[in-house]
C-alpha positions, 0 to 999 in steps of 0.5 A: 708843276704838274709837266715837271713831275710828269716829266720826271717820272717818265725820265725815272721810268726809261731810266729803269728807276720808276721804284725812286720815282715817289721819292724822286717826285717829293724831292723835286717838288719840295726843292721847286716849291722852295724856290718859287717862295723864297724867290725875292728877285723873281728870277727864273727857277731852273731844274735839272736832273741828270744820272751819272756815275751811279748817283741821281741829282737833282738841282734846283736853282733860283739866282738868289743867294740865300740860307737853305738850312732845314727849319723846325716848323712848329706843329701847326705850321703850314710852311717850313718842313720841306728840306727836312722832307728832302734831309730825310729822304736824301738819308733814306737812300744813303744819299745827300743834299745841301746849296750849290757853292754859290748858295743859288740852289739845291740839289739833292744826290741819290745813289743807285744801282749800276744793275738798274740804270739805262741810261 
């Protein structure tokens, strides 16, 4: 996990979007971290990242359908809170998130300014 986030911030940095990285960051984590638990099959989690059209999107898949709705963790819960993580960030940046139409993976779109993009 720790080349994926260092690879994302690197892309964020050429990219002229290293203020979205600690954000970008949690995302991409949350939604890997997501997969790999909740992976039944143990397939293989893919990531992709690519800015086009003035939106950043993240997606993360695992080959297994699935519900991807935000839970309401209890207080003292140690798991459940990670989409509701992604949900408020996504909100933050006037951005969205949601399943994939085979509800394999999620992604998450920020916007961002056309002014502060590079590639």
């Amino acid at each position: 996990m720790q080349e994926v986030r260092r690879t994302v911030k690197q892309r964020l940095t050429y990219c002229g979007l290293s203020d979205l990285a600690d954000d970008v960051l949690l995302v991409v984590s949350e939604l890997i971290t997501n997969a790999i638990r909740h992976n039944s099959r143990g397939t293989e989690v893919s990531f992709l990242m690519v800015l086009r059209d003035e939106l950043l999107l993240v997606i993360v898949t695992d080959g297994t359908p699935a519900a991807r709705d935000p839970q309401q963790a209890r207080e003292d819960a140690e798991h459940g809170r990670g989409l509701g993580i992604v949900d408020a960030i996504a909100q933050e940046h006037h951005g969205s998130w949601g399943a994939t139409s085979d509800r394999t993976g999620t992604w998450c779109e920020l916007p961002v300014r056309a002014d502060r993009s590079a590639a």
